[in-house]
C-alpha positions as CSV (number, residue, x, y, z in Angstrom):
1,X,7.2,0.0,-39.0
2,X,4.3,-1.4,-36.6
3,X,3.6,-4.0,-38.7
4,X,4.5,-7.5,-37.1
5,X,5.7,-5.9,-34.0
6,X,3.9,-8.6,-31.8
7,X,3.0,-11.0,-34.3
8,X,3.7,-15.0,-33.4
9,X,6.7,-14.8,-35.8
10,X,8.8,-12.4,-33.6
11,X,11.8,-13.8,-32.2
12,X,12.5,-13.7,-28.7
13,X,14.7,-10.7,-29.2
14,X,12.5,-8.8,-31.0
15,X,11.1,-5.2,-30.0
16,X,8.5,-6.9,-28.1
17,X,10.9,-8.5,-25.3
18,X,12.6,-5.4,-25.3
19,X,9.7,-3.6,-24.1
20,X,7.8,-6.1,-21.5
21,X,11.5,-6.2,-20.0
22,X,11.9,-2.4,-19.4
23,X,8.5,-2.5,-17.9
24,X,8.9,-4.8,-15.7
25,X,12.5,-2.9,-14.8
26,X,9.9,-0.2,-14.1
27,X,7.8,-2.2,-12.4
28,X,10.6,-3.9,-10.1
29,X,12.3,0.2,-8.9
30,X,8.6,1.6,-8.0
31,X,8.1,-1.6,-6.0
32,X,11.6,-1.4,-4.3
33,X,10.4,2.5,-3.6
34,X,7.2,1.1,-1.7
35,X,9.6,-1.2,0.2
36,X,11.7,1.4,1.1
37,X,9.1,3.7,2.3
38,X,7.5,0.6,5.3
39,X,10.8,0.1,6.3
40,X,11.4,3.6,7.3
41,X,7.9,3.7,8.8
42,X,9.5,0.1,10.9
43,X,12.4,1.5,12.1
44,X,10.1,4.4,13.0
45,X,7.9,2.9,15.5
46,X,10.8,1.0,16.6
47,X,12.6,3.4,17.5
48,X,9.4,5.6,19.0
49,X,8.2,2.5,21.3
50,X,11.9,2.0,22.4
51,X,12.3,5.6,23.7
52,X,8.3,5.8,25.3
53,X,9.1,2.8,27.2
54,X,13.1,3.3,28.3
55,X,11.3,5.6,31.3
56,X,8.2,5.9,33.5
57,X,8.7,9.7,33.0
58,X,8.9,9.8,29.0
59,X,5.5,11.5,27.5
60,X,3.0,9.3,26.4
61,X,2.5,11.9,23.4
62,X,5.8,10.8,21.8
63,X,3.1,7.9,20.7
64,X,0.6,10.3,18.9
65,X,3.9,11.3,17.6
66,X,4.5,8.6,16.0
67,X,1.4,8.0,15.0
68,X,1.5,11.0,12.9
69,X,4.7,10.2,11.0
70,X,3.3,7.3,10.2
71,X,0.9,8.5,8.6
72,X,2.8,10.9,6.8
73,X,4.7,7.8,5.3
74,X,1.3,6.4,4.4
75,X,0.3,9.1,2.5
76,X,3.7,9.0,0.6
77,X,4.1,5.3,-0.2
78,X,0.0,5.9,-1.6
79,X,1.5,8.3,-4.2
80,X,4.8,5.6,-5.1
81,X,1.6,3.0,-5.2
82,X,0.3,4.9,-7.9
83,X,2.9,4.7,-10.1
84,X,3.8,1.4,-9.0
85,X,0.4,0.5,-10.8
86,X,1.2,2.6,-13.8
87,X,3.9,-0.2,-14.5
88,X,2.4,-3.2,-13.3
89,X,-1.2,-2.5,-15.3
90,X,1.3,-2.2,-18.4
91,X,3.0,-5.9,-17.5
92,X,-0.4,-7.5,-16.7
93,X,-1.6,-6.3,-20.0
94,X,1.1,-7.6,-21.9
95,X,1.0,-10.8,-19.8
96,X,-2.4,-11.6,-20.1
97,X,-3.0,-11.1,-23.9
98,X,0.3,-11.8,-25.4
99,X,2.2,-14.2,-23.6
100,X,-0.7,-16.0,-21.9
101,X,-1.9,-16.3,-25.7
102,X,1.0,-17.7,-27.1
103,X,1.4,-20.4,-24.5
104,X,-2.2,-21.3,-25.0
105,X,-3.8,-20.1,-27.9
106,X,-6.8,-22.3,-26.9
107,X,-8.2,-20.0,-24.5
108,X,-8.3,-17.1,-27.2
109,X,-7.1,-13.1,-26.0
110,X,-9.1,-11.8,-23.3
111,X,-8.9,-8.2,-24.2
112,X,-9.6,-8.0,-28.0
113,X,-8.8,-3.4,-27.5
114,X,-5.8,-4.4,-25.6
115,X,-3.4,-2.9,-28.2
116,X,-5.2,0.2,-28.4
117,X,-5.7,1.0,-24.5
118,X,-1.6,0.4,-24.4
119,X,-1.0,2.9,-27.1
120,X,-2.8,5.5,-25.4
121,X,-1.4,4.4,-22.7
122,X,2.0,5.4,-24.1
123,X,0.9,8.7,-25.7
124,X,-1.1,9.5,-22.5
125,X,0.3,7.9,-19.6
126,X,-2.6,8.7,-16.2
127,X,-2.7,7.2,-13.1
128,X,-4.9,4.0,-13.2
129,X,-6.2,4.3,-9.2
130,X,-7.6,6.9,-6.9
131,X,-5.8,7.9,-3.4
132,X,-7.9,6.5,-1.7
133,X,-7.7,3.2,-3.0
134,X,-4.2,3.5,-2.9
135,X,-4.3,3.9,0.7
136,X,-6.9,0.9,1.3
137,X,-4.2,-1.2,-0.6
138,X,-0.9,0.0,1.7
139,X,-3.3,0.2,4.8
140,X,-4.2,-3.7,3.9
141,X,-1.0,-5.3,3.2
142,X,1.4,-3.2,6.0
143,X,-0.1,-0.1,7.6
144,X,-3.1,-1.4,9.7
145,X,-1.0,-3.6,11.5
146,X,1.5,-1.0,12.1
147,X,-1.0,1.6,13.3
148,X,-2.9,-0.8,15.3
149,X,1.0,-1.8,17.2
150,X,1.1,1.8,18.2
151,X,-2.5,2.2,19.1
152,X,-2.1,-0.9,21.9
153,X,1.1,0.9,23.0
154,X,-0.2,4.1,23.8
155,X,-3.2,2.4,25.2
156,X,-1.0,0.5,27.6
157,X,1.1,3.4,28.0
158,X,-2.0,6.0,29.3
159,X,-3.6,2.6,31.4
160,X,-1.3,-0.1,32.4
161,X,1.5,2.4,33.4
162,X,0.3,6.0,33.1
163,X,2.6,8.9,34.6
164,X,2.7,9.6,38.5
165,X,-0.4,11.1,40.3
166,X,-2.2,10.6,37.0
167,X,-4.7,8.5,36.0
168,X,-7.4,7.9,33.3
169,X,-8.6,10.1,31.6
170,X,-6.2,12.3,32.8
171,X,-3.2,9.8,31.9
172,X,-4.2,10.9,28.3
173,X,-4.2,14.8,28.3
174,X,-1.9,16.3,25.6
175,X,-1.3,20.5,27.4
176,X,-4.3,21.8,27.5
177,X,-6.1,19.2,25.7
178,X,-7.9,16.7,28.6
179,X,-7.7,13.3,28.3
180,X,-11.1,12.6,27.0
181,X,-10.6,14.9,24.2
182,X,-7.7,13.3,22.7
183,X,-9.1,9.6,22.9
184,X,-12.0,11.1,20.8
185,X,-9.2,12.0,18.5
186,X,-7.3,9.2,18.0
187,X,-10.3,7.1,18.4
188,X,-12.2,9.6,15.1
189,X,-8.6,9.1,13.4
190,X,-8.7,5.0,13.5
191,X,-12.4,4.6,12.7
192,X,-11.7,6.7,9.7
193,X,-8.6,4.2,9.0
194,X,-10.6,1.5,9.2
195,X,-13.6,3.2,7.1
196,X,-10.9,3.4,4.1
197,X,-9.7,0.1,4.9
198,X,-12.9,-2.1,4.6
199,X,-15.1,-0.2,2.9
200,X,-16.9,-1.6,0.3
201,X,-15.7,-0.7,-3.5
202,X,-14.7,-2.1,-6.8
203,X,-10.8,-2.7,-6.9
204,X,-9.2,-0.6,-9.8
205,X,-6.1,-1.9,-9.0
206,X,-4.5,-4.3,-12.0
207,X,-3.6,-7.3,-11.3
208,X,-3.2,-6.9,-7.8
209,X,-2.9,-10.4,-5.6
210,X,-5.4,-10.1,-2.7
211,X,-5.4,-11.9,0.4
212,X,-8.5,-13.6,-0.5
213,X,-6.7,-14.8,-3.5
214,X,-4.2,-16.2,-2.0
215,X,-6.2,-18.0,0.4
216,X,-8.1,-19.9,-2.3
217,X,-5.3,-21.0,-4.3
218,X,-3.9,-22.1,-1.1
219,X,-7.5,-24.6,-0.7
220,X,-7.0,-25.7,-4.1
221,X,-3.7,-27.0,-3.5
């Protein structure tokens, strides 16, 4: 039955259209998912810096808050990444040695094992990517700038216009927790955000359009 499946002389209806278009169906619902998950984490902080901000007397904790939840949407749109690259390794396979072939057979198939690292793929499907370079990819393309948003709000928030009869550090203490204290916190909790962010490492990821890639086909054209 497998023989000819993605031979030249099937037809544009055959099996093997039938299969790159469910996975890119895949593909499209996991990214809608990650879509889904920043715009919650948005509307968040919208609605966090809104309510900090509508008094003098509001908490400047209701930040930290925030800061929190969005991490906890961090940590989930790193698991929907995951399986977003389940799908989109599969497409790029496909596209890169069968339909990049057959428009130009010149440049030969760059994966000669490509059909047997898709069948065990099928029989065995496994995340392609760790966590944690799940997070440096969510961390890069949304969450940094969100995190660093809420960072110069509560910064303005503890300095600019702290609460009455308190000033740095003081401005910053969380209950029983002094000011100096918590900055060390937050400040531990953003190095370590920026540690995963920019470290060094080599991208697993499949396919994925970098920054940096887009930038030189920008200085092509």
């Amino acid at each position: 039955m497998g023989r000819g499946f993605f031979e030249e002389s099937s037809a544009p209806g055959s099996a093997m259209a039938h299969l790159y278009r469910g996975e890119i169906h895949r593909m499209k619902l996991w990214r809608e998912r990650l879509d889904r998950t920043s715009n919650w984490a948005v509307t968040l902080i919208a609605a966090i810096l809104t309510y900090a901000f509508s008094s003098a007397t509001r908490p400047h904790y209701v930040i930290l808050v925030g800061i929190v939840m969005v991490t906890v949407f961090l940590v989930i749109e790193a698991r929907r990444y995951r399986g977003y690259d389940m799908w989109r390794s599969r497409v790029r396979l496909l596209q890169r040695n069968v339909f990049a072939y057959s428009l130009d057979p010149s440049q030969g198939i760059e994966d000669q094992n490509w059909r047997p690292r898709l069948s065990r793929d099928y029989r065995e499907p496994r995340t392609k990517i760790s966590y944690e370079e799940a997070i440096a990819h969510r961390l890069r393309r949304v969450y940094l700038p969100l995190f660093t948003v809420l960072l110069a709000a509560w910064a303005f928030r503890i300095s600019v216009t702290p609460d009455v009869g308190s000033a740095w550090p003081a401005s910053a203490s969380v209950g029983v927790l002094p000011g100096v204290a918590v900055a060390a916190l937050v400040g531990v909790f953003y190095a370590v955000l920026l540690g995963i962010t920019f470290r060094p490492r080599a991208w697993q990821a499949t396919g994925e359009l970098r920054r940096s890639d887009v930038g030189a086909w920008d200085d092509i054209e």
